[in-house]
C-alpha positions as CSV (number, residue, x, y, z in Angstrom):
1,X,76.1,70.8,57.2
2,X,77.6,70.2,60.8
3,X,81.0,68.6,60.9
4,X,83.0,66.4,63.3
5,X,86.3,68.6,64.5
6,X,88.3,68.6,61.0
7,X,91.6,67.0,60.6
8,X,94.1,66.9,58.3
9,X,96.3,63.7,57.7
10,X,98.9,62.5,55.5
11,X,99.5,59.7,53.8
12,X,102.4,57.4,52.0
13,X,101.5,57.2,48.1
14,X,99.5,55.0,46.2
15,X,98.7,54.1,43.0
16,X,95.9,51.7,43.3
17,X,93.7,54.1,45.6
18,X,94.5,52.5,49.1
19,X,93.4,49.1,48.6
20,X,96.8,47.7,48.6
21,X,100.8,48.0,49.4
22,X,102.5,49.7,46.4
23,X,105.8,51.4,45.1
24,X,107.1,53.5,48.5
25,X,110.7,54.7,46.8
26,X,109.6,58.3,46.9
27,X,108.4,58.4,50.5
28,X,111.0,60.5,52.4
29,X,113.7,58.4,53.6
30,X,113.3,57.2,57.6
31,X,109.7,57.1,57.4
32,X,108.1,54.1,58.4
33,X,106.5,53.2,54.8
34,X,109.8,54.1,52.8
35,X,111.9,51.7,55.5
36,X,109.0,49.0,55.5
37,X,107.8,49.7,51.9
38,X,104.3,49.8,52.8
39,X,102.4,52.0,54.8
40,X,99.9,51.0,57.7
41,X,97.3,52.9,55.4
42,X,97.8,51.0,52.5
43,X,94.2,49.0,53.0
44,X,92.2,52.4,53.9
45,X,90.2,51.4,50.4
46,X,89.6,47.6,50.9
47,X,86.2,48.7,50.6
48,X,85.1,45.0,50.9
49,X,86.7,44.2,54.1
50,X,83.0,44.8,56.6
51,X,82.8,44.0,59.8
52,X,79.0,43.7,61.1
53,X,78.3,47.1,63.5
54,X,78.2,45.5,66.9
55,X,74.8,47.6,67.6
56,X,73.4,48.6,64.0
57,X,74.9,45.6,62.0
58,X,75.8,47.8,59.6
59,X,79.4,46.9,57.4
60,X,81.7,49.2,59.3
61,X,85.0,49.2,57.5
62,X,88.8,49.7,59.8
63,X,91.8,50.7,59.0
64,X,94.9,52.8,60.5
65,X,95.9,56.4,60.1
66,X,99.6,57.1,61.6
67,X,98.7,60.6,62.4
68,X,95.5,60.0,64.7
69,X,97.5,56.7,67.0
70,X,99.6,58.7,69.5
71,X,101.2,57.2,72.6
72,X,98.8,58.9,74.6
73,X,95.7,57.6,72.9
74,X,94.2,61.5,73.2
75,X,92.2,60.5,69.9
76,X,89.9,57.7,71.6
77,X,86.8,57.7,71.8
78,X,86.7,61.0,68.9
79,X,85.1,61.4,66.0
80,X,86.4,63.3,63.5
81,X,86.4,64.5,59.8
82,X,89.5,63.5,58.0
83,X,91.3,65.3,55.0
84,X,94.1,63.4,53.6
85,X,97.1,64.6,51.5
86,X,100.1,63.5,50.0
87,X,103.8,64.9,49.0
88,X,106.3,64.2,46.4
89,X,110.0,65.2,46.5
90,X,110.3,69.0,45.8
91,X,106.9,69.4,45.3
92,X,103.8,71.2,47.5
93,X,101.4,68.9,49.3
94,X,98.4,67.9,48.0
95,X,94.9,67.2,49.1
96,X,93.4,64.0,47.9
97,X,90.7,63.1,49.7
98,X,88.7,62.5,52.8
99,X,86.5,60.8,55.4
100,X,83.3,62.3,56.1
101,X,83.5,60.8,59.6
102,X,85.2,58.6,61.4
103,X,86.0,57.0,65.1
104,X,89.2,56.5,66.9
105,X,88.9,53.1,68.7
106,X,90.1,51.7,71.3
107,X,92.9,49.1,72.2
108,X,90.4,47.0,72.9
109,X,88.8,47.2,70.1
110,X,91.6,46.9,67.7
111,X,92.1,44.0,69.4
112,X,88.6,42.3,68.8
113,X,89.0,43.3,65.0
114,X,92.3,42.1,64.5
115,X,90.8,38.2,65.6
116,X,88.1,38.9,63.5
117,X,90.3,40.0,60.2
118,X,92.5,36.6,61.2
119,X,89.5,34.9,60.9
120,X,88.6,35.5,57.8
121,X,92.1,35.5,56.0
122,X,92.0,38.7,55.9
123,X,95.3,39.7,58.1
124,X,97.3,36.8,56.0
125,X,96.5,38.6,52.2
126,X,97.5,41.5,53.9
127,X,101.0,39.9,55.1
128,X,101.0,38.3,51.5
129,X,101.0,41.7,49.7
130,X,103.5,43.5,52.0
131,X,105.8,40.0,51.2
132,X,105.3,40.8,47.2
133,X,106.9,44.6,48.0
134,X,109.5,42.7,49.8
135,X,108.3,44.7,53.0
136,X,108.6,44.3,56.5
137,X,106.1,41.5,56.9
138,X,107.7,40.8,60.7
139,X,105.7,43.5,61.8
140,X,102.4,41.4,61.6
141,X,103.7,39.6,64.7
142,X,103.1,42.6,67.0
143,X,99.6,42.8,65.9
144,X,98.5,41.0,69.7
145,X,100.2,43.3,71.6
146,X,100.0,46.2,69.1
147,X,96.6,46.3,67.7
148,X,96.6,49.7,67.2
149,X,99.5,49.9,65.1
150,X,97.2,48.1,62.4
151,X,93.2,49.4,63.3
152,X,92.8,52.3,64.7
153,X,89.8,54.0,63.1
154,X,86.4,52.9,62.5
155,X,84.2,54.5,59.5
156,X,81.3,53.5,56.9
157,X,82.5,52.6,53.6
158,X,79.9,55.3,51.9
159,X,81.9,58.5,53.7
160,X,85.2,57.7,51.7
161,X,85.9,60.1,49.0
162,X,88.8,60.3,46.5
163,X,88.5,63.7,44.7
164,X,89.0,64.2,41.1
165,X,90.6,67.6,41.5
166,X,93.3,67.6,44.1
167,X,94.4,70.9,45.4
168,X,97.9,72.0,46.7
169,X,98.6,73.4,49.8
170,X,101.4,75.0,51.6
171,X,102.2,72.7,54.9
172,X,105.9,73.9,56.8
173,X,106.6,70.2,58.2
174,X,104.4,68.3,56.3
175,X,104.6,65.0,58.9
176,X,102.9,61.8,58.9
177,X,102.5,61.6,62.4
178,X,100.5,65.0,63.1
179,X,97.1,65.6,62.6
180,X,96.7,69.1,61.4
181,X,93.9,71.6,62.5
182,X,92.2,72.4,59.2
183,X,91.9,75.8,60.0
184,X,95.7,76.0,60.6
185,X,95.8,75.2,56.5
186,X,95.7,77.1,53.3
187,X,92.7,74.4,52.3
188,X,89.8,76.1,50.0
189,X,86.2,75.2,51.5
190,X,85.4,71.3,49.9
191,X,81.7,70.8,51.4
192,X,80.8,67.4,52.7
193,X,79.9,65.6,49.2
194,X,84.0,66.7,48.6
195,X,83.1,69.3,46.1
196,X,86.3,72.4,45.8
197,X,83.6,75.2,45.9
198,X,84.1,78.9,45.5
199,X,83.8,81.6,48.5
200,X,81.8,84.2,46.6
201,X,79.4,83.4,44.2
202,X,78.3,86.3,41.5
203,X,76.2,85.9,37.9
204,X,79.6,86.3,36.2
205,X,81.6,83.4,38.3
206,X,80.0,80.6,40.0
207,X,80.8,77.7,41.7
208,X,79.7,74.0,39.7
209,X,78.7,71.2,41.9
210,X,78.0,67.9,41.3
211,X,76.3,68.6,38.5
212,X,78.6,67.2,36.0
213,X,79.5,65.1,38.7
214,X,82.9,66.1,39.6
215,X,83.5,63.6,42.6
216,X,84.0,59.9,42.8
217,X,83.1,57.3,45.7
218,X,86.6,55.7,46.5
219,X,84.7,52.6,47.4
220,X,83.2,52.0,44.3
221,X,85.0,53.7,41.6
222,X,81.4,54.9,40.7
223,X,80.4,58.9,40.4
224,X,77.6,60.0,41.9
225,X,75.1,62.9,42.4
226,X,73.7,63.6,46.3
227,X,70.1,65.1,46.3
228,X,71.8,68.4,47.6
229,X,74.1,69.0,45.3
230,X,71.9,69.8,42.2
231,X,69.9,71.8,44.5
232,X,72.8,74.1,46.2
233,X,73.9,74.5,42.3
234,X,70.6,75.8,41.0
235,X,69.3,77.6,43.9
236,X,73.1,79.7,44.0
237,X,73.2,80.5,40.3
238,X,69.2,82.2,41.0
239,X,69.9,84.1,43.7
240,X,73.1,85.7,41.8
241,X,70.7,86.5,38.7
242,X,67.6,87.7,40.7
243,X,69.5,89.5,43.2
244,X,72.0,90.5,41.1
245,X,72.7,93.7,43.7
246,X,73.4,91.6,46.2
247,X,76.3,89.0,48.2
248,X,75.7,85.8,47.4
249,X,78.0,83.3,49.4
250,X,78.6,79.4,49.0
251,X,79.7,77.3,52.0
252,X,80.8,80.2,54.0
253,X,81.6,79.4,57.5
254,X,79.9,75.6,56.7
255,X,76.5,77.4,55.7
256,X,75.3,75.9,52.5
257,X,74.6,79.5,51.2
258,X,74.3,82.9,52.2
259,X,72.8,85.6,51.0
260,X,73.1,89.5,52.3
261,X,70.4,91.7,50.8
262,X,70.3,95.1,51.7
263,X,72.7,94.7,54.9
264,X,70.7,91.7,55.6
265,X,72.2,88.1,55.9
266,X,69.6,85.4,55.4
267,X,71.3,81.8,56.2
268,X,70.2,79.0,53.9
269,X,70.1,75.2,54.8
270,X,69.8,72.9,52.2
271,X,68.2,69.0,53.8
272,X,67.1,66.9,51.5
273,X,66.0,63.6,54.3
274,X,63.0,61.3,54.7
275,X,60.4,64.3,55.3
276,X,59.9,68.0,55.6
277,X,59.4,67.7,59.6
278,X,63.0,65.8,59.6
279,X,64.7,68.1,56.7
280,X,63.7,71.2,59.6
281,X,64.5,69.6,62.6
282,X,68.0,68.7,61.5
283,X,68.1,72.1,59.5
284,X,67.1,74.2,63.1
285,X,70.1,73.3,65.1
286,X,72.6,74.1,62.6
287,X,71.2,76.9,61.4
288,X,71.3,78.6,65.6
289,X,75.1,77.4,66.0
290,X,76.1,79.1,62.6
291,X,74.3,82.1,63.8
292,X,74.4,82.7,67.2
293,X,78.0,80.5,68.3
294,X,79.5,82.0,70.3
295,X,77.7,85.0,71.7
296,X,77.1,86.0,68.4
297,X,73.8,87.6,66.4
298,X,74.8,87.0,62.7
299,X,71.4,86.8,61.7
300,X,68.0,86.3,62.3
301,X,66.2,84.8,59.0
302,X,66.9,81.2,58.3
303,X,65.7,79.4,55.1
304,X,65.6,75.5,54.9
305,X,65.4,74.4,51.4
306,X,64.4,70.4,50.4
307,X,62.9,68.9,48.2
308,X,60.3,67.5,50.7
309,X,57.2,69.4,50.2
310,X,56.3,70.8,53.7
311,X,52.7,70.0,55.0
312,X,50.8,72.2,56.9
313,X,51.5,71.4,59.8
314,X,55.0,71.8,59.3
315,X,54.9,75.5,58.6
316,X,52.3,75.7,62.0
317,X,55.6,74.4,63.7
318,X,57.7,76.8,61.9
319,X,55.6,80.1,62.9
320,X,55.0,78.8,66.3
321,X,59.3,78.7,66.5
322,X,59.0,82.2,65.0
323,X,56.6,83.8,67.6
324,X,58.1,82.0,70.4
325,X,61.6,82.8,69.8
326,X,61.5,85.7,67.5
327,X,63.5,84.6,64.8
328,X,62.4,84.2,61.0
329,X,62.6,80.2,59.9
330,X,61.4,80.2,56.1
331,X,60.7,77.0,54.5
332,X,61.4,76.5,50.5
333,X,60.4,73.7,48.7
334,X,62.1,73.2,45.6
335,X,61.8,69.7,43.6
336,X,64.7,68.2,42.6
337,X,63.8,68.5,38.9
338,X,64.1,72.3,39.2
339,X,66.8,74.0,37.4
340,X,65.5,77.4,37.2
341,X,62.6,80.1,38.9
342,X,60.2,80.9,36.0
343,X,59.0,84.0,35.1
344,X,55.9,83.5,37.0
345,X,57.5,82.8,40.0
346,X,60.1,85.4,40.4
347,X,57.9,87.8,42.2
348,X,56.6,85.4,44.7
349,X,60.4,84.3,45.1
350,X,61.8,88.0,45.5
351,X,59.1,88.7,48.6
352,X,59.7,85.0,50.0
353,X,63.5,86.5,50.7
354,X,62.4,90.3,51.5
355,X,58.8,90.2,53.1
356,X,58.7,89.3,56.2
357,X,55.2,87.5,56.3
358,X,56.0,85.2,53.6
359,X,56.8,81.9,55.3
360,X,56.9,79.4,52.6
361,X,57.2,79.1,48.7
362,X,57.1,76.1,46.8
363,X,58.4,76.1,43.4
């Protein structure tokens, strides 16, 4: 799964998920949210608060992260994936959720949606509940010539996860108004659906996805399970028992899987989309960055798995790409009511990942 450049962001506590202002007494002390007892983030979870996309119509929610509005304005225009943590007093940061994707917008902008939240009463409940934390509700009269201090993201209420198993990590000057590389972190891999997987992935120790449904939509309060997830699971926990001799990897380097059999690294890409023909051509580009970025040759066989059967002319496309480009794309179908290869099948699966003819498999 490709990614927006990864950021990591604090924010003040909460205990009502970010939909409103709430108790900032153990915020550090000349931070804006413990001397205005709310934090600008505070309505990051209003989930209801859509605004019609001005191109797709599509709700769009917006909201303000401290870390990504700098004086410079460096951010605008940026799209980026958001990791958020918080800290208590004489304890380690902690990561507690994210945003799959978001933009930074513009003054403009913030200006257009602060009218538009005035407009629908939205801007006075938010003075209201900073008023009932006896907070700096004075601020709110900025909000014309400081739009930014209140909107400066834009995101789809769908990409908002809260997780249920926060992890620590170990953050020097854990500030609010720095946006922190991910990579700079001690953060364990969570893949986009905000699952904690493991690195290395063996028949005695491997990593549980959504299965049991371990993550929950922020803007619903609901669990769910993404098409993927049951399919990454499954597909992981086979490899590791038919190939018990060899590396099996899960989201290493952002590839779904990987799998090195006999010195050689095959790639996996797990789409699940509208269609086999869309599941590979979004599959295809990742696949060649993970591979081949930056002057690099990691490997040469890629493996798109979805649950899309493919027709055939989309494995014609596939070992036209093959012969034109000499690389090895491999198309697996596996339904999503799969949980295991039978014994019938576990021949045919063995030479779909070691013979080099074998283009496609369904299961």
């Amino acid at each position: 799964m490709a990614y927006p450049l990864q950021k990591l962001c604090r924010l003040s506590h909460s205990s009502n998920k970010w939909r409103s202002p709430t108790d900032k007494s153990d915020e550090p002390r000349k931070t804006f949210a413990y001397e205005n007892k709310f934090g600008m983030e505070d309505w990051l979870n209003r989930h209801e608060w859509t605004l019609p996309d001005p191109n797709t119509k599509n709700p769009i929610r917006y909201a303000h992260i401290q870390s990504l509005d700098t004086t410079t304005g460096k951010h605008i225009g940026q799209t980026f994936q958001l990791f958020f943590f918080c800290k208590k007093p004489k304890e380690k940061s902690k990561i507690i959720g994210m945003l799959n994707e978001c933009l930074v917008i513009s003054e403009e902008q913030a200006k257009n949606i602060a009218k538009k939240f005035r407009e629908n009463g939205w801007l006075k409940l938010m003075i209201n509940e900073v008023k009932r934390m006896r907070g700096t509700d004075t601020l709110f009269k900025r909000i014309s010539d400081k739009p930014l201090w209140f909107f400066n993201i834009q995101f789809n209420h769908n990409d908002l996860i809260f997780f249920d198993n926060p992890k620590y990590i170990d953050l020097k000057t854990p500030r609010f108004n720095r946006a922190y590389l991910l990579e700079n972190t001690s953060l364990s891999n969570y893949n986009h659906n905000g699952i904690l997987v493991e690195n290395t992935v063996n028949s005695q120790s491997l990593p549980k996805y959504s299965e049991e449904i371990r993550i929950r939509k922020a803007i619903s309060k609901k669990s769910f399970s993404p098409r993927q997830a049951p399919i990454q699971n499954s597909l992981i926990t086979e490899l590791a028992r038919i190939f018990p001799e060899s590396t099996v990897k899960a989201e290493h380097h952002k590839v779904d899987i990987v799998i090195n059999i006999n010195n050689n690294p095959i790639f996996i890409e797990i789409k699940c989309l509208n269609d086999a023909r869309e599941s590979i051509r979004h599959s295809i580009g990742q696949l060649l960055e993970y591979s081949h970025y930056s002057k690099k040759n990691k490997t040469k066989m890629f493996i798109i798995v979805s649950d899309n059967k493919a027709m055939g002319k989309d494995i014609d496309y596939l070992n036209n790409l093959t012969d034109l480009y000499k690389l090895n794309f491999r198309y697996l179908y596996w339904p999503n009511n799969v949980k295991s290869i039978k014994q019938n099948k576990i021949i045919q699966f063995k030479d779909f990942f070691t013979n080099t003819s074998q283009k496609y498999l369904a299961l």
